[in-house]
C-alpha positions in Angstrom: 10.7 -1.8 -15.1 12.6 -4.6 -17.2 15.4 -2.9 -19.6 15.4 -3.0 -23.0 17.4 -5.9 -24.3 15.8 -5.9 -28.0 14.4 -3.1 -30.4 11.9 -4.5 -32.9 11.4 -2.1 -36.2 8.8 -1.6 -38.6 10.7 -1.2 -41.8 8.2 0.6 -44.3 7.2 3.6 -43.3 10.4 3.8 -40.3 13.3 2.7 -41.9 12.6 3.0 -45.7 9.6 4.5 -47.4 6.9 2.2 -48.0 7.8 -0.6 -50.2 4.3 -1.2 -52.0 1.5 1.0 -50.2 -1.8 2.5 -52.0 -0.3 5.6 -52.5 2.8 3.9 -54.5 0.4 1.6 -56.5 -2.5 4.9 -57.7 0.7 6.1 -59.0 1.8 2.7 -61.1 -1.8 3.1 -62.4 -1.0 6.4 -63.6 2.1 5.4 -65.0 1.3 2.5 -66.3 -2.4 3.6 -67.6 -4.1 1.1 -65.8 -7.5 1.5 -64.3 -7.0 2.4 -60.5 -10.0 0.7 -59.1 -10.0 -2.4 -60.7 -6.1 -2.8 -59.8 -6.9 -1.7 -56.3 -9.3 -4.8 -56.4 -7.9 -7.6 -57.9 -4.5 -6.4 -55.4 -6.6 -6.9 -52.5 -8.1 -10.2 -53.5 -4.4 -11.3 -53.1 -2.9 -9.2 -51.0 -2.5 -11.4 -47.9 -1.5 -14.2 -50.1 1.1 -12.0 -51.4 2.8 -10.4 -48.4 2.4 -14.2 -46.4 5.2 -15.4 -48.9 1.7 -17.9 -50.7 2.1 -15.6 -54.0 5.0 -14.7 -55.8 5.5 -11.5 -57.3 5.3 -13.1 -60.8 1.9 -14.6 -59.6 1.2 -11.8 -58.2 1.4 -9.2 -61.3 0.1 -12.0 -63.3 -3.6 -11.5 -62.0 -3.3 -7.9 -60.9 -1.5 -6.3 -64.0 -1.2 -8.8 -66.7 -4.4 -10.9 -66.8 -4.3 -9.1 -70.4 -1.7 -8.4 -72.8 -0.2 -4.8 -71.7 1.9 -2.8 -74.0 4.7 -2.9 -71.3 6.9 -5.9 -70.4 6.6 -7.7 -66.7 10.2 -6.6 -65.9 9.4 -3.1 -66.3 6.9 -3.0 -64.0 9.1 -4.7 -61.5 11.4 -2.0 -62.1 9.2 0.6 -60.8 8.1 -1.2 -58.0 11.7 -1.6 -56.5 12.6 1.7 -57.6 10.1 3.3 -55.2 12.1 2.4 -51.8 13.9 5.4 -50.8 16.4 5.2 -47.1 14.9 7.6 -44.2 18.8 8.3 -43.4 18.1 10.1 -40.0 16.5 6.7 -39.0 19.5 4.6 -40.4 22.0 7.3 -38.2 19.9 6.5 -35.0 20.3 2.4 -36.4 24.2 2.8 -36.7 24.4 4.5 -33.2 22.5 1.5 -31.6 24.0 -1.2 -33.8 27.5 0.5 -32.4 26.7 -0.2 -29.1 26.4 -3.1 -28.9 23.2 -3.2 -26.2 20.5 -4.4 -28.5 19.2 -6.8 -29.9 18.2 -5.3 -33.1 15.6 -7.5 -35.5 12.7 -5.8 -38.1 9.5 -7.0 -37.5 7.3 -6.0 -41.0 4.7 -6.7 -43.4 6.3 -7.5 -47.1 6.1 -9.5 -50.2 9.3 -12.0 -50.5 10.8 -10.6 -53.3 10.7 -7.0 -52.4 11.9 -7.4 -48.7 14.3 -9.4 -50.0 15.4 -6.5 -52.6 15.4 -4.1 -50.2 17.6 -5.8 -47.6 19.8 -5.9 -50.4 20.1 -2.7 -51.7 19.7 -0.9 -48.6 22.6 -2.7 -46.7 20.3 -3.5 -43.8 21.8 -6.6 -42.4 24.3 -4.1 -41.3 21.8 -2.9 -38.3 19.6 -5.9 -38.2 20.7 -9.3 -36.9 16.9 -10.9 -37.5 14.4 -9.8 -40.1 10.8 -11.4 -38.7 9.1 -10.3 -42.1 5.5 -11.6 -43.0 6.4 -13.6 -46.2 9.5 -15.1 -44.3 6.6 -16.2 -41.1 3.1 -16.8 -42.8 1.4 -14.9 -40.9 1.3 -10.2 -40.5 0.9 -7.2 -38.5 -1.5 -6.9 -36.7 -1.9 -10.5 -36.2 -0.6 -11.4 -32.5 0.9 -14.8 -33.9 4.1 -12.7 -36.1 4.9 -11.5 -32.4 4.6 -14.3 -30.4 6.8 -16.0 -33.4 9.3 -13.3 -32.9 9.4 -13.6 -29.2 9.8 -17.3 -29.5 12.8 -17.6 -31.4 14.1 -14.5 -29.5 13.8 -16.1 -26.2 12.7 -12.7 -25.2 10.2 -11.3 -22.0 7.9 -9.0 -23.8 8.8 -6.7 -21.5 12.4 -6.6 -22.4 11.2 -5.6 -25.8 10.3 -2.1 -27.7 8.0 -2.0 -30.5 8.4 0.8 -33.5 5.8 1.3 -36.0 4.1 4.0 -37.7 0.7 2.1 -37.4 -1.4 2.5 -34.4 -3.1 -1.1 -34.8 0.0 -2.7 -35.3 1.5 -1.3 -31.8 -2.0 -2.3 -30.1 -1.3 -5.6 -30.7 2.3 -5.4 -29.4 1.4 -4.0 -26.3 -1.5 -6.4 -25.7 1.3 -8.5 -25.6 3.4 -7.0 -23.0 5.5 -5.0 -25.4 6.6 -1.5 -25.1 6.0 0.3 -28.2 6.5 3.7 -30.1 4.8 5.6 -32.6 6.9 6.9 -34.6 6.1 10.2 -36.7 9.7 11.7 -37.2 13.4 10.7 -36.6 13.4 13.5 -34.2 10.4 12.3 -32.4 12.0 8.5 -32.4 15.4 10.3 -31.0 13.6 11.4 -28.1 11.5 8.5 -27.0 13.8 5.9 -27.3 16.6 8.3 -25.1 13.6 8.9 -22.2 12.7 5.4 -22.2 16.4 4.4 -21.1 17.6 3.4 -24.6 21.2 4.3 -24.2 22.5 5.7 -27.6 26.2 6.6 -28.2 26.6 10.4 -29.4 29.0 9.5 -32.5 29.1 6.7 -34.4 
């Protein structure tokens, strides 16, 4: 079997909470006392648009939110959209372990709007672990889509093979491995631990 020369990672839901999920936006609605279903729909008219880098985030809130006058300002909501990303610090340990060694090749490989990924990369310090960030609005194209990983590969000058895959979405590690690349599932930093030490990832003790 080829060793691992590059570790791909999912960032919402692996490395930070989710930036922007359902769960986040039912909870906007509620704060914001917007109707649920009718944001739900009009976000999903644009969503791809959105996380593909076509749709700003102004443009974005402009037909999801503020298609009406709201008693609330744009920049408020913004606020509460950015402050929702929280660290998964066990997961950043594991990162600064790898990053350490000096192996890897370590790149993210995620689905998010510009202006958020861009916000979190900021505020989280993640070009510290990650020397490439293939994200969606950054490529034109998402997860599950086989062409974001064939893109990464590409300008990775990477064998599939050489590469592990980690998302917390089943389709999204489908596609990998239909590919050629090793994935895993993560559910839990402890769970990541493990199955990146028994599939030969070599992981320094201390940082």
């Amino acid at each position: 079997m080829v060793e691992f020369t590059t570790l791909l990672w999912d960032v919402g839901g692996v490395v930070l909470t989710d930036g922007w999920n359902q769960a986040i936006r039912r909870n906007a609605a509620e704060r914001f006392d917007l109707d649920a279903m009718v944001f739900q729909k009009r976000h999903e008219q644009v969503e791809v648009n959105f996380e593909t880098g076509r749709l700003s985030l102004e443009q974005y809130l402009t037909h999801t939110v503020f298609y009406r006058l709201r008693p609330f300002t744009m920049n408020q909501f913004k606020d509460y959209m950015f402050a929702q990303s929280q660290p998964h610090a066990e997961v950043l340990a594991i990162l600064s372990r790898l990053r350490q060694s000096g192996r890897y090749l370590l790149a993210t490989l995620n689905n998010e709007s510009l202006e958020l990924n861009l916000s979190r990369i900021e505020r989280f310090g993640l070009r510290r672990y990650f020397a490439l960030f293939f994200s969606s609005c950054f490529l034109g194209v998402r997860k599950p889509d086989a062409g974001i990983y064939r893109l990464a590969l590409r300008v990775m000058q990477r064998d599939p093979q050489a590469c592990l895959f980690i998302d917390d979405r089943e389709i999204n590690l489908e596609t990998a491995r239909s590919l050629g690349i090793r994935t895993i599932h993560y559910r839990s930093p402890a769970q990541l631990l493990d199955e990146l030490q028994r599939g030969g990832v070599r992981i320094p003790h201390h940082i």
